[in-house]
C-alpha positions in Angstrom: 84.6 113.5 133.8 86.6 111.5 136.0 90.3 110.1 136.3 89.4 106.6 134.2 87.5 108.4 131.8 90.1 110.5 130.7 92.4 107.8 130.9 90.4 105.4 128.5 89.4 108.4 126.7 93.4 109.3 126.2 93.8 105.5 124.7 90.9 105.5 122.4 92.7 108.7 120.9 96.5 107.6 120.9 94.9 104.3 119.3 92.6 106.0 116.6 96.3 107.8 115.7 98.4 104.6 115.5 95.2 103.6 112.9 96.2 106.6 111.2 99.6 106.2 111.0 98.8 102.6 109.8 96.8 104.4 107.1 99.2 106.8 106.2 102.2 104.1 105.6 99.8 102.2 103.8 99.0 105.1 101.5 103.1 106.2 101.7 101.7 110.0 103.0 104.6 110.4 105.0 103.6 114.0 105.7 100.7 113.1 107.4 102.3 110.0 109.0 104.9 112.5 110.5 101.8 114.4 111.5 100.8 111.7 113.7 104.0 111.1 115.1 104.3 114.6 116.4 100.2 114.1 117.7 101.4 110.8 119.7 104.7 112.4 121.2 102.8 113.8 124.3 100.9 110.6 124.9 103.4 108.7 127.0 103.5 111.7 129.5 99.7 112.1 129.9 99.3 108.6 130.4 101.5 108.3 133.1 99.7 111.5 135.1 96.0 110.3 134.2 96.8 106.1 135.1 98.4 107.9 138.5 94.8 110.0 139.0 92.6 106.8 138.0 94.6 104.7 140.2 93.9 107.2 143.2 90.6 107.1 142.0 90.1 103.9 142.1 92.1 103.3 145.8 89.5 105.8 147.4 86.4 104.4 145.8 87.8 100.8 147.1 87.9 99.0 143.2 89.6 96.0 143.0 93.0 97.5 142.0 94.0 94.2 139.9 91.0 93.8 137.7 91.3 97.9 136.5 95.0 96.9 136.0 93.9 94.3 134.1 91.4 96.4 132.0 94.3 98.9 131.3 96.4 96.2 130.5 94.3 95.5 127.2 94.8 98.5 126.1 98.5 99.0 126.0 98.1 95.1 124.6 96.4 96.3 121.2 98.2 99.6 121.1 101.7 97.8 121.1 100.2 95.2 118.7 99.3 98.1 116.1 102.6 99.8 117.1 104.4 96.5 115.9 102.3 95.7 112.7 103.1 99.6 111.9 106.8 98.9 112.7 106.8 96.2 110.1 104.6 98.0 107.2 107.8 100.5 108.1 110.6 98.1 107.2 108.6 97.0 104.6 108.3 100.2 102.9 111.7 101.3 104.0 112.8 97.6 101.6 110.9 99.0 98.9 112.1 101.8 98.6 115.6 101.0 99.0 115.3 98.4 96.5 113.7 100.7 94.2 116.6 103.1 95.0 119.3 100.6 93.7 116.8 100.0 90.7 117.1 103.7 89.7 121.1 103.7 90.3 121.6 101.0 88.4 119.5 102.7 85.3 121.2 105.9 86.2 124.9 104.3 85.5 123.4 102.3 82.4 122.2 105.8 80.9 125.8 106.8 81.6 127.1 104.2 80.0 124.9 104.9 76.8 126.0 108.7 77.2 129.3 107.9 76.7 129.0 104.9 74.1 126.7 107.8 72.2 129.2 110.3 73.0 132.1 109.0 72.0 130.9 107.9 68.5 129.6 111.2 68.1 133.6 113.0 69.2 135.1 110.5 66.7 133.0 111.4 63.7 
């Protein structure tokens, strides 16, 4: 396989696991969401080496540098634009939750509340 094989081949992957993180947020499986963030971490890296062996590649075989450029370009365009949509399904879920967390503390101090209105009747008699 050569240099730009890899190199698309190593997007198709690192964008089939920003899908699945999009998934998993969706779903709220933040095990397997933290699965794929740990399966994207060595992406950046490998990236780097295989666009630097494509673009050799490409220099010897005398390719119109700009138009692969280009090509790659798309690429890191719809990765970022899943990376962003997962960003905000993120702070989306992170309001949700906190919201839901001020939900539960308010009922928490309201069942304290009762304990002691309950409590105290319950001392005096």
């Amino acid at each position: 396989m050569n240099a730009e094989s890899n190199l698309v081949q190593a997007y198709h992957e690192w964008h089939r696991l920003a899908d699945a993180e999009t998934k998993a947020i969706q779903t709220r499986n933040w095990d397997f969401f933290a699965d794929c963030q740990l399966a994207t971490k060595d992406f950046l890296p490998l990236i780097e080496r295989l666009t630097l062996a494509a673009r050799a590649e490409w220099a010897s075989a005398g390719c119109d540098l700009a138009e692969k450029e280009q090509q790659l370009h798309v690429f890191v365009h719809q990765l970022i634009e899943t990376k962003q949509q997962n960003q905000t399904l993120l702070q989306r879920a992170k309001a949700a939750a906190l919201e839901r967390l001020l939900q539960l503390g308010t009922a928490g101090r309201n069942l304290k509340r009762l304990q002691r209105s309950y409590g105290g009747l319950t001392a005096a008699t």
